[in-house]
FIPA-484385 format. One record per residue (C-alpha): residue number from 1; x, y, z. Coordinates in Angstrom, 2 decimals, padded with zeros to 5 digits. Example, Ala and Ser with C-alpha at 12.3 -4.5 7.8 and 13.67 -1.06 7.14 Angstrom:
<pts>
<pt k="1" u="012.30" v="-004.50" w="007.80"/>
<pt k="2" u="013.67" v="-001.06" w="007.14"/>
</pts>
This chain:
<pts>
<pt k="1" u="061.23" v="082.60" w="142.30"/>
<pt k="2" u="057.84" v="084.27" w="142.54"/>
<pt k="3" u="055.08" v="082.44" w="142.89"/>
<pt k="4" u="052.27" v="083.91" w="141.22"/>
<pt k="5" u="048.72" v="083.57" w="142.83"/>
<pt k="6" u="046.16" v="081.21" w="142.06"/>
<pt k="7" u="043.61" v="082.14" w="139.32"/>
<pt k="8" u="040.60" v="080.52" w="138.49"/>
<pt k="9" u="040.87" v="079.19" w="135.48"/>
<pt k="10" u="037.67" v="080.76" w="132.91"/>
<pt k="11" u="035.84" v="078.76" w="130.04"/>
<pt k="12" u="037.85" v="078.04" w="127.17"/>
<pt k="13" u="035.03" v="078.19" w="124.86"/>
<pt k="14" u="036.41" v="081.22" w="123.61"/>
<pt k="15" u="039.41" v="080.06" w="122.46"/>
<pt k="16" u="038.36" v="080.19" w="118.66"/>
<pt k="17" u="037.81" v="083.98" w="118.88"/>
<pt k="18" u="041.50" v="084.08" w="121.05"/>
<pt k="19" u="042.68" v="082.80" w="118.10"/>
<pt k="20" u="041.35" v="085.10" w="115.88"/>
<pt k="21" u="042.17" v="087.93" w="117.83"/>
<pt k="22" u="045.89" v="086.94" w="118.04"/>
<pt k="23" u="046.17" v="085.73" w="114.85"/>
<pt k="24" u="044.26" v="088.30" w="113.03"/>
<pt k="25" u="042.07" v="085.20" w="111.46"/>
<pt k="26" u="039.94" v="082.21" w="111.93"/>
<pt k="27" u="042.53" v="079.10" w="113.63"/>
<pt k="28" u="043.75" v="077.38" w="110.45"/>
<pt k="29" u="047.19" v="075.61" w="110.11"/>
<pt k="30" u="049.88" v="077.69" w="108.94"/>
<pt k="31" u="048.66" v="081.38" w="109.60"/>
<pt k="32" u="050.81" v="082.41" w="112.45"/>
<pt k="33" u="054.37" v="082.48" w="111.53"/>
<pt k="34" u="057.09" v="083.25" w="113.82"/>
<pt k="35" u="058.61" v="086.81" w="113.19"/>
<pt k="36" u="061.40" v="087.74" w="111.50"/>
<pt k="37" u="062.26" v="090.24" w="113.51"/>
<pt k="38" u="062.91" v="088.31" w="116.85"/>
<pt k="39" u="065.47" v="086.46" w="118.13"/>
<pt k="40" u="064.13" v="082.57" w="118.02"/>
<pt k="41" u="065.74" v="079.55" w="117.22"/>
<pt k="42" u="063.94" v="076.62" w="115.47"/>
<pt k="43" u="065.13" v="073.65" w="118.36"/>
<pt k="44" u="063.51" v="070.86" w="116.11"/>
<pt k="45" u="067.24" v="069.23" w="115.39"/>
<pt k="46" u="068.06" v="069.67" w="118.88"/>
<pt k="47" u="064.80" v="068.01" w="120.15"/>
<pt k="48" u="064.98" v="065.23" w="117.96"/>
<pt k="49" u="068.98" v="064.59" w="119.38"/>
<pt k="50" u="067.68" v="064.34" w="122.80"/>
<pt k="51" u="065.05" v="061.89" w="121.43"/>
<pt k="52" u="067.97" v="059.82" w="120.30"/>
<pt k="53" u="068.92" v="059.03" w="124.01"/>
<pt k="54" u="067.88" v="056.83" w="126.73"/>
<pt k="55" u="068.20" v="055.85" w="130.35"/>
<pt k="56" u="071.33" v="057.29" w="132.13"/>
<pt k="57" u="072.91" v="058.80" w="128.70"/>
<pt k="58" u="070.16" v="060.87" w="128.42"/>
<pt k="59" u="069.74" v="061.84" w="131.78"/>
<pt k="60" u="073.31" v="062.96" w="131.87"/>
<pt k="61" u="073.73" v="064.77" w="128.74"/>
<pt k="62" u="070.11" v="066.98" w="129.49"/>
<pt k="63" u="071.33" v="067.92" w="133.19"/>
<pt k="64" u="075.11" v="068.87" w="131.69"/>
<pt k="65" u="073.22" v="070.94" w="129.10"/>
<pt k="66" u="070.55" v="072.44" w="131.13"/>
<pt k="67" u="072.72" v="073.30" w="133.52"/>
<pt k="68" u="074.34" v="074.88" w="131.36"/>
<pt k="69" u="071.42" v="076.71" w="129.98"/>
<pt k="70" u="070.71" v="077.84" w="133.61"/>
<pt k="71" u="067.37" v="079.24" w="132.87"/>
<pt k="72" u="063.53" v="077.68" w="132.51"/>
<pt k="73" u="060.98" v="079.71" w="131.33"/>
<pt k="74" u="057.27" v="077.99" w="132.14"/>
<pt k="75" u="053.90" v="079.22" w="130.91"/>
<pt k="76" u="050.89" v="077.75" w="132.51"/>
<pt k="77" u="047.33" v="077.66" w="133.59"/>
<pt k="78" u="047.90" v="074.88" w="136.90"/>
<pt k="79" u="047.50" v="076.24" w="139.93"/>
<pt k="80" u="049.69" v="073.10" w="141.44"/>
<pt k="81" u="052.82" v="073.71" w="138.85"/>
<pt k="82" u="054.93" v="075.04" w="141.99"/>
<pt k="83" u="054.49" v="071.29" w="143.50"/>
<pt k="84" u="056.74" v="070.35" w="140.26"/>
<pt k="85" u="059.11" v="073.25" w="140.09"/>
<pt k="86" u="060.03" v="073.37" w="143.69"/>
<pt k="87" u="061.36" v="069.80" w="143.36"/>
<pt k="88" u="062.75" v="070.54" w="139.92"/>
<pt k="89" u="064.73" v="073.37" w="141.20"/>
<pt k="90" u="066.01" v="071.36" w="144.20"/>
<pt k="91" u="067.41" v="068.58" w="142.12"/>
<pt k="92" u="068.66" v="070.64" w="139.20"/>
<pt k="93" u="070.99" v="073.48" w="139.12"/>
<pt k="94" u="068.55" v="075.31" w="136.82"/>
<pt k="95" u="066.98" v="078.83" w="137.54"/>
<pt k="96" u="063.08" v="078.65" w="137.12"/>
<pt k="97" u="060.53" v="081.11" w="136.28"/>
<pt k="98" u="056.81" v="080.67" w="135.87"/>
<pt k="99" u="054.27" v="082.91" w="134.45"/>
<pt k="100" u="050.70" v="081.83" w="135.31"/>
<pt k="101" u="047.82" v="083.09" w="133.98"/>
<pt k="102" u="044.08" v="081.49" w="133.01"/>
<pt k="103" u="044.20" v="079.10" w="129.73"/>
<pt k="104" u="043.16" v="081.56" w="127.31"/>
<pt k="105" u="045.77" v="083.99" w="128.62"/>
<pt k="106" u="048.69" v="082.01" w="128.58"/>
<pt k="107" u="047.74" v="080.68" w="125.10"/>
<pt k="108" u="046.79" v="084.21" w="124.09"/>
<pt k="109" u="050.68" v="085.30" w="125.25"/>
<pt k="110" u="052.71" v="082.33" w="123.70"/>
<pt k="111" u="050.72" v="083.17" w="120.44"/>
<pt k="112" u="051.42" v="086.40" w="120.44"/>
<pt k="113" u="055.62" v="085.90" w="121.58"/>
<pt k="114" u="055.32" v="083.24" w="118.37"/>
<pt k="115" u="054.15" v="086.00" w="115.96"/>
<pt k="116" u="056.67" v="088.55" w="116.96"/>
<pt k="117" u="060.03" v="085.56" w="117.13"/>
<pt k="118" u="060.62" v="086.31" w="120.80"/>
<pt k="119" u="060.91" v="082.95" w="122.91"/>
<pt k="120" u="059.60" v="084.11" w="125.97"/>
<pt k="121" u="058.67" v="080.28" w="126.91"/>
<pt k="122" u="060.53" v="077.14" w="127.01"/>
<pt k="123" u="056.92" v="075.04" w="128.57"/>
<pt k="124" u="053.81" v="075.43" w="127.51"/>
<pt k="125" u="051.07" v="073.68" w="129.88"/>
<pt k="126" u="047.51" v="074.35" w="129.74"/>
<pt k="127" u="044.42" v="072.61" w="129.27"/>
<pt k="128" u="043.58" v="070.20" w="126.34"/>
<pt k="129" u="041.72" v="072.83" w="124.18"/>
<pt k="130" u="044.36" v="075.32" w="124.70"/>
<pt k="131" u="047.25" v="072.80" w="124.00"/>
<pt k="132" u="045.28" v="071.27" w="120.86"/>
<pt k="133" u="045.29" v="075.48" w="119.57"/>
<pt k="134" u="048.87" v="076.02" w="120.39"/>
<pt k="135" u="049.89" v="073.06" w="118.27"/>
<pt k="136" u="047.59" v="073.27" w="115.67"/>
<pt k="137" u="050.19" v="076.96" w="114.95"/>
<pt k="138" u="053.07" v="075.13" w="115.05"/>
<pt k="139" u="054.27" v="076.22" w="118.78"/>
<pt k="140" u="055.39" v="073.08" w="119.62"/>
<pt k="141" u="059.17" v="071.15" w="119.53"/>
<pt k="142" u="058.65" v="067.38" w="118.86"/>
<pt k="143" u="059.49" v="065.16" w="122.08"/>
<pt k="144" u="059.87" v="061.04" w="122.61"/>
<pt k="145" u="061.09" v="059.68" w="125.64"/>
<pt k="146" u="060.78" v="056.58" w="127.57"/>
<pt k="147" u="058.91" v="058.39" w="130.15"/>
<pt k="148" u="056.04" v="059.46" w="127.40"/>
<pt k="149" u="055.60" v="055.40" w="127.08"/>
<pt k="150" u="054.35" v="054.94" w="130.26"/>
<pt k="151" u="051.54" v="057.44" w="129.59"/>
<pt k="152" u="047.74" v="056.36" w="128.63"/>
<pt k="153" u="047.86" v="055.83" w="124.78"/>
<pt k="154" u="044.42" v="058.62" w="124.84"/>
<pt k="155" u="047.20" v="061.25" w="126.15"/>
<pt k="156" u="050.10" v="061.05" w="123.91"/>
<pt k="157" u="049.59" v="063.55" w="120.83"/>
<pt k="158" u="051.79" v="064.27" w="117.75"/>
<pt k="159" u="053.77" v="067.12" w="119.52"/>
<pt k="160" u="052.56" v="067.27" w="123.30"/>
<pt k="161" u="051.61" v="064.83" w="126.08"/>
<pt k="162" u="049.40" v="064.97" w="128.71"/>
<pt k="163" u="050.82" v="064.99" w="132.49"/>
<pt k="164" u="047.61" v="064.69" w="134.12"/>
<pt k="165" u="043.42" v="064.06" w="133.11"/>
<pt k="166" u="040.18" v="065.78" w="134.37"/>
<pt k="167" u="037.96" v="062.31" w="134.12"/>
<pt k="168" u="034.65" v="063.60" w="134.03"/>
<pt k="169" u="031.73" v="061.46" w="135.88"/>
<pt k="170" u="028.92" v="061.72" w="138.38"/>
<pt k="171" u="029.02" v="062.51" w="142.19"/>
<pt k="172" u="026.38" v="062.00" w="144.89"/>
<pt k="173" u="026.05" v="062.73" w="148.61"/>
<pt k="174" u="025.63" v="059.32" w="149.78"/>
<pt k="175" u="023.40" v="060.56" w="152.86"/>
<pt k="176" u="020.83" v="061.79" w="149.78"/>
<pt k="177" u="021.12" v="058.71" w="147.28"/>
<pt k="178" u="020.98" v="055.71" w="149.58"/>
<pt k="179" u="022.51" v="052.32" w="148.06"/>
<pt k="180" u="020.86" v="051.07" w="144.97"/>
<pt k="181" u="019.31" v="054.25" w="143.97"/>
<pt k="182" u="022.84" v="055.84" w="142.70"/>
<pt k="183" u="022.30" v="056.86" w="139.11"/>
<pt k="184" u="023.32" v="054.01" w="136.40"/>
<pt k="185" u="023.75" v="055.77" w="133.17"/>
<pt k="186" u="022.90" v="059.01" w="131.74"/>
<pt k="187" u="019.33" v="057.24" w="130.59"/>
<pt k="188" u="018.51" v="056.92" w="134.03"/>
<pt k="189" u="020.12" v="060.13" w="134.67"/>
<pt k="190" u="016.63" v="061.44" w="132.27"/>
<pt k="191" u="013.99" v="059.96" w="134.21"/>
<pt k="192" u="011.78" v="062.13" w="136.31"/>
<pt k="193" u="012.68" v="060.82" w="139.23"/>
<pt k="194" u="016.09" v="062.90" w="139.66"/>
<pt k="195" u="013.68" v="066.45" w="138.88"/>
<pt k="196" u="015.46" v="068.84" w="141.31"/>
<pt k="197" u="018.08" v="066.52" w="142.62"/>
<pt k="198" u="020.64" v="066.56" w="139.81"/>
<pt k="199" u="023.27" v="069.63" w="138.95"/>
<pt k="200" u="024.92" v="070.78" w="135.70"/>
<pt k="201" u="028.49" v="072.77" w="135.67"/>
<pt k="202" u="028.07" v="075.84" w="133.30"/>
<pt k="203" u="031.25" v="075.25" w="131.10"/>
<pt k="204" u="031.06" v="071.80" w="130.55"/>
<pt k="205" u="030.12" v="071.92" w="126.36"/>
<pt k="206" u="033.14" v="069.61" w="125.92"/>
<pt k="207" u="032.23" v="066.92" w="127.74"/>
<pt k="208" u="028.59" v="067.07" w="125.85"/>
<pt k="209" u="030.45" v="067.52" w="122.76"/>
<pt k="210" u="032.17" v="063.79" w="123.41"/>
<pt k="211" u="028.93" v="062.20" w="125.00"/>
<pt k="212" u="026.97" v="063.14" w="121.78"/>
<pt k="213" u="029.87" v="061.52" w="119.33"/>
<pt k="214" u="029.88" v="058.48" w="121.80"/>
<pt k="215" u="026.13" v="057.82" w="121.54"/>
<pt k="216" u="026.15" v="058.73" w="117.33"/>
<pt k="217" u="028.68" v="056.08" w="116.75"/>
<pt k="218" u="026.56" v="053.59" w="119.08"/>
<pt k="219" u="024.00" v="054.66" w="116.65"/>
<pt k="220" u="021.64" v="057.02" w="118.51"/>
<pt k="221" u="019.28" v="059.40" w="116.73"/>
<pt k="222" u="020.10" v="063.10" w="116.83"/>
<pt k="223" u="016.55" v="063.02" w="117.95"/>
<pt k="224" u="017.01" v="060.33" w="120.47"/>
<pt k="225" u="020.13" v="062.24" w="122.04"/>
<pt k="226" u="018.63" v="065.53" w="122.30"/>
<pt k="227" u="015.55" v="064.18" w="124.17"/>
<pt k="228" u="017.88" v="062.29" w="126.59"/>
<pt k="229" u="020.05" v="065.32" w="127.45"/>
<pt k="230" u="016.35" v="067.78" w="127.60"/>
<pt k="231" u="015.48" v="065.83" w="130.25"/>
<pt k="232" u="018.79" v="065.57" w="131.98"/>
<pt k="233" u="018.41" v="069.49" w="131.72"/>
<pt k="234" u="015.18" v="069.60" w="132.93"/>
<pt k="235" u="016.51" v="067.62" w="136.17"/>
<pt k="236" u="019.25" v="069.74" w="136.96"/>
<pt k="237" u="020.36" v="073.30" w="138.79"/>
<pt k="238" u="022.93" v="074.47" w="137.45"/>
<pt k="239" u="026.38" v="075.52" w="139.41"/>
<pt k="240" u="029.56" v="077.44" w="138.19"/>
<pt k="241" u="032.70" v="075.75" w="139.60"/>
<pt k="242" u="033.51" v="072.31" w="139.58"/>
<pt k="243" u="035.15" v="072.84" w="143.63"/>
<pt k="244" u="032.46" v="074.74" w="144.56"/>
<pt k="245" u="030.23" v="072.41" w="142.96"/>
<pt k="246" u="031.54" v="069.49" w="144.88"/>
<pt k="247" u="031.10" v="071.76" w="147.99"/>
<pt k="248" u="027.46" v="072.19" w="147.53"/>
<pt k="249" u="027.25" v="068.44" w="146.97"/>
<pt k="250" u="029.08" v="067.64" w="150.21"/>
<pt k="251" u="026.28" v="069.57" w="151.69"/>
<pt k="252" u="023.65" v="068.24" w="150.40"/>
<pt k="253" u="021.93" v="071.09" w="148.87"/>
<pt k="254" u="022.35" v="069.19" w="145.54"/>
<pt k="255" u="022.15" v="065.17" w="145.51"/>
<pt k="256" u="023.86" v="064.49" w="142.57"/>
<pt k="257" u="026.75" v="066.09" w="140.51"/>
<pt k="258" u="026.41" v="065.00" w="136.65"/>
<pt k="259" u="029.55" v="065.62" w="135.17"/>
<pt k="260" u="032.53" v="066.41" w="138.71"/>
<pt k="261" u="035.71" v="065.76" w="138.06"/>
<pt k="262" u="037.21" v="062.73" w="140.06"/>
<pt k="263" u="040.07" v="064.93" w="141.49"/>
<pt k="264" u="037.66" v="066.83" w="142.94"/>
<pt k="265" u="035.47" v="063.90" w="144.20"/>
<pt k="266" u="038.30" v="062.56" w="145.50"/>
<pt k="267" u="039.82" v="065.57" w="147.82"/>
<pt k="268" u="035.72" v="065.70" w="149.21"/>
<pt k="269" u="036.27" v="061.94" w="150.26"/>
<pt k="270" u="039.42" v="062.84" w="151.74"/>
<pt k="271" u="038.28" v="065.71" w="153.90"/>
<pt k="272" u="035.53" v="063.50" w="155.20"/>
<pt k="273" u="032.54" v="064.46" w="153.01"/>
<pt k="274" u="029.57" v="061.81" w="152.25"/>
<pt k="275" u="030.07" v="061.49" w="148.47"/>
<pt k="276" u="030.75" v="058.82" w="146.29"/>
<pt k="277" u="030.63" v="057.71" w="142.44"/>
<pt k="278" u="031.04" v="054.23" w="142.45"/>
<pt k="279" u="027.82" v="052.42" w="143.47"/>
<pt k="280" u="027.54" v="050.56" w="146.44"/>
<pt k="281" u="027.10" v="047.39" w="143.52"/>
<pt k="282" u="027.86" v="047.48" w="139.73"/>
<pt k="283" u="029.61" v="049.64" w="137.59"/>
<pt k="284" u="029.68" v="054.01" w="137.46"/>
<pt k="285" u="028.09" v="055.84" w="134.97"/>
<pt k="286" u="029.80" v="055.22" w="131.43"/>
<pt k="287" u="031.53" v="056.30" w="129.07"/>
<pt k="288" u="034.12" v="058.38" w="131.29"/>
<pt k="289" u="034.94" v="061.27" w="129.30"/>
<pt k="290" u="038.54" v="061.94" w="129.97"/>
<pt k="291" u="040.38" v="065.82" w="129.12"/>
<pt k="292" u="044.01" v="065.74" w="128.80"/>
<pt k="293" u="045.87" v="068.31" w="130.27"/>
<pt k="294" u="049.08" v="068.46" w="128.94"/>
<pt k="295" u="053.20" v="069.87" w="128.80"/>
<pt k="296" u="054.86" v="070.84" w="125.30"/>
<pt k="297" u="058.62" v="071.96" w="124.64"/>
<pt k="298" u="058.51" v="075.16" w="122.47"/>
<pt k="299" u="059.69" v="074.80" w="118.83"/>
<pt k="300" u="061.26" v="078.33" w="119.61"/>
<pt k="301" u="062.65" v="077.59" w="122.98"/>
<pt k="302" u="065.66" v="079.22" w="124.41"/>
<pt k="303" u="066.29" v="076.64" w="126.68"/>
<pt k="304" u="065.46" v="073.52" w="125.28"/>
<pt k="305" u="067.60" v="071.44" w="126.85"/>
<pt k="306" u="065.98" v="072.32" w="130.28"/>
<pt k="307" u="062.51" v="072.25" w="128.70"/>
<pt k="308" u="063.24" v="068.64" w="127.88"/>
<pt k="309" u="064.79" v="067.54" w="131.22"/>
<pt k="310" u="061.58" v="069.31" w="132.73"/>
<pt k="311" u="059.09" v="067.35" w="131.12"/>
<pt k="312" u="060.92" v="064.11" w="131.32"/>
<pt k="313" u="060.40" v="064.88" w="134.86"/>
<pt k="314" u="056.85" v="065.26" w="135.00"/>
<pt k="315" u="056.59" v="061.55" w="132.98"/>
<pt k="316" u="058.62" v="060.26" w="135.88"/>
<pt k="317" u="057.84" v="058.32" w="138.36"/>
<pt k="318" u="058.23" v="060.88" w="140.48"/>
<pt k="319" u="057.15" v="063.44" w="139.01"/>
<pt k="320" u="053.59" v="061.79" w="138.42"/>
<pt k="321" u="053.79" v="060.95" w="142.55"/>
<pt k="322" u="054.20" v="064.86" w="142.80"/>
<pt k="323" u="050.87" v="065.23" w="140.31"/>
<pt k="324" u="048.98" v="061.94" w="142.57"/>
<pt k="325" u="050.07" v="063.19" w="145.90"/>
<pt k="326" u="047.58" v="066.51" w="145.31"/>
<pt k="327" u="044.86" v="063.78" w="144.64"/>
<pt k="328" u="045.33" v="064.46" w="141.08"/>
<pt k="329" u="044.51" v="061.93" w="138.40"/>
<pt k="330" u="048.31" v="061.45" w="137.21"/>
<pt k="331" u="049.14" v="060.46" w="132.99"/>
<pt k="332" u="050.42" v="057.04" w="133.44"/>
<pt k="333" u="048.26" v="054.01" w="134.08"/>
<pt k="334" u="048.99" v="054.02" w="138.27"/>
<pt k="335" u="049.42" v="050.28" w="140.20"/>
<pt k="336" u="046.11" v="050.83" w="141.67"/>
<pt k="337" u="044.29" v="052.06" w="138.72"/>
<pt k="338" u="040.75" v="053.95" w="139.68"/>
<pt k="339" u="039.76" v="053.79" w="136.22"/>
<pt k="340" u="041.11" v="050.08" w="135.47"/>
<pt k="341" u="038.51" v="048.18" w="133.32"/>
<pt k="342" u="035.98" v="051.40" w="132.87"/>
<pt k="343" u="035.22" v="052.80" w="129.31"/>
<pt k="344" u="037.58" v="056.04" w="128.82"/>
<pt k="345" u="036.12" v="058.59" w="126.17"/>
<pt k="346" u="038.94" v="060.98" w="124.86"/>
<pt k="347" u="038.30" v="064.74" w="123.93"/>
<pt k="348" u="038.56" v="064.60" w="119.88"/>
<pt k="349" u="041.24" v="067.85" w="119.79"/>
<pt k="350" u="039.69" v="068.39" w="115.63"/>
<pt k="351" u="036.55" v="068.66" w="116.85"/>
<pt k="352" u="037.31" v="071.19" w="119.77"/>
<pt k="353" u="038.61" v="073.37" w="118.12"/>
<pt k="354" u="036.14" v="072.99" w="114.51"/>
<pt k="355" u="032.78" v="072.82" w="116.79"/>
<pt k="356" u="033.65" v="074.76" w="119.53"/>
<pt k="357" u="031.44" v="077.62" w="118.86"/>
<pt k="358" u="028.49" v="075.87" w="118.03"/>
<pt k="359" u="028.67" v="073.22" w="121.15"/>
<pt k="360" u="029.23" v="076.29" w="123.75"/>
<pt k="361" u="026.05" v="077.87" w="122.43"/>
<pt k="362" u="024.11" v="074.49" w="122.90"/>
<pt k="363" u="025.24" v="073.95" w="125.83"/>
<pt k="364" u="024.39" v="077.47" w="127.08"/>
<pt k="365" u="020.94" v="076.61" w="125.64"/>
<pt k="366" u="020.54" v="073.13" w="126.55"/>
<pt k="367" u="021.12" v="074.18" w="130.74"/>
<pt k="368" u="019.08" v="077.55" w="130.20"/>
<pt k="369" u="016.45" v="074.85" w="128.69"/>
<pt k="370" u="015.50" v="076.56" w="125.85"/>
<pt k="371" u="013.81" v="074.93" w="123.63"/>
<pt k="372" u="015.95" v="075.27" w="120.44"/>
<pt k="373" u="018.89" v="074.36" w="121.97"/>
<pt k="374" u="019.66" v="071.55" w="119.28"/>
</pts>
């Protein structure tokens, strides 16, 4: 199998016009329909037969039929996917292909394959805006298993399921912000103390998206929230890249990261760097605003038996050691739980894709601090 290089995966903010590009219209259920003219199968009965099993039944009757099937066909955005397949393909007697592509591309594809019947995937794994488009058209196969229980209740969805999180939360050089001045909350993260030593990430209108629905139902003013996140603004450089980000953090040319992910945190600690984003006493910043990033089978699959068996394996137990051992923040609820006991925020996958526009142009406002940006 080729393995395709890595490519850095661009904003999805865009993923409304993707839609509209692909689909020939704004992204509203029902408006792509698979061809006519192709050569797809609706796997819905077959999916929901799998469901039907458990424990070594199951396991046997997917490997005979994959097997079988020979082929896998995967589409995704993850530039770690390989870590999976490798030990997929050693295990399994199943032929694996993998096209990988940024998360508007690969969504951009499987739309387009959907519209014209051809079932050029069996996966689909992207990131959560991405996955929340793709079923919102009806691309996705259901799928239960045992190994979907084990998952955080915030990352099982109607017709996909997440196989790892970006958990969103802030990171500091701990040579720069000694113990007991780390940052508390995003009120503190307003005060004029942190002008110049705080950084913003360029794509992040998501997480502000959730942050702003958090504080509303706590019953903040729109007033009130805008102010807060002004000054935040006001604080902050702003960076493009959550890596290089942490980089640049690790170095000290910014003290504190506002919204890293804690994969990312986590590999810096692991190469040695001086960052941190638990306090030295008391609790991290909160809410935690956690993206999904999920797996689907493909309603149209030609291989659904293997698509199956490969996503059970990403739910396993080994499979999620595969996902933890690159310092990833696995699905399931891990033994030694980082995030046991903190506040988790979800990404609302309606209002993603219904606000998406108009929180990626306040967010490009907001960090250019313009005025108007609310």
């Amino acid at each position: 199998m080729t393995k395709s290089t890595r490519v850095r995966a661009i904003a999805a903010a865009a993923v409304v016009t993707l839609l509209m590009s692909a689909c020939g219209s704004s992204p509203t259920a029902g408006e792509v329909e698979p061809g006519d003219g192709g050569k797809g199968t609706d796997q819905t009965s077959t999916y929901e037969g799998y469901a039907k099993l458990t424990g070594e039944a199951r396991q046997a009757e997917l490997v005979k039929a994959a097997e079988g099937e020979g082929e896998l066909s995967i589409y995704t955005s993850w530039n770690y996917m390989d870590a999976l397949v490798d030990v997929f393909s050693d295990k399994y007697d199943v032929n694996v292909s993998v096209y990988r592509a940024n998360s508007e591309t690969v969504l951009q594809r499987a739309l387009q394959e959907f519209k014209a019947g051809f079932p050029g995937s069996d996966v689909f794994e992207t990131n959560q805006m991405e996955m929340a488009a793709a079923s919102h058209e009806g691309l996705f196969g259901p799928y239960a298993s045992e190994y979907r229980d084990n998952v955080r209740e915030i990352g099982r969805f109607d017709d996909w399921t997440a196989i790892r999180y970006n958990a969103f939360m802030p990171q500091w050089n701990t040579d720069k912000v000694k113990p007991g001045e780390e940052p508390t909350s995003f009120e503190d993260m307003a005060d004029p103390k942190w002008r110049g030593r705080l950084s913003m990430e360029i794509g992040d209108s998501a997480w502000l998206q959730a942050l702003y629905y958090y504080f509303h139902d706590k019953g903040m003013s729109d007033e009130d929230f805008r102010t807060m996140f002004t000054a935040v603004a006001a604080n902050s450089q702003v960076v493009k890249g959550h890596t290089v980000w942490s980089e640049l953090v690790s170095a000290g040319q910014h003290d504190v990261a506002v919204s890293q992910y804690l994969q990312v945190i986590h590999k810096s600690q692991e190469a040695g760097a001086h960052v941190a984003w638990k306090p030295a006493s008391g609790a991290p910043v909160q809410p935690i605003v956690m993206q999904a990033n999920g797996m689907g089978v493909m309603k149209y699959a030609e291989h659904p038996a293997a698509a199956t068996l490969f996503l059970d394996f990403a739910l396993s137990d080994e499979g999620q050691q595969i996902i933890e051992s690159e310092q990833l923040l696995a699905a399931r609820e891990p033994a030694n739980d980082p995030l046991a006991g903190l506040e988790l925020l979800p990404l609302d996958n309606d209002k993603l894709l219904s606000e998406n526009n108009v929180w990626s142009e306040r967010y490009r406002k907001l960090i250019a601090h313009e005025a108007d940006w609310w």
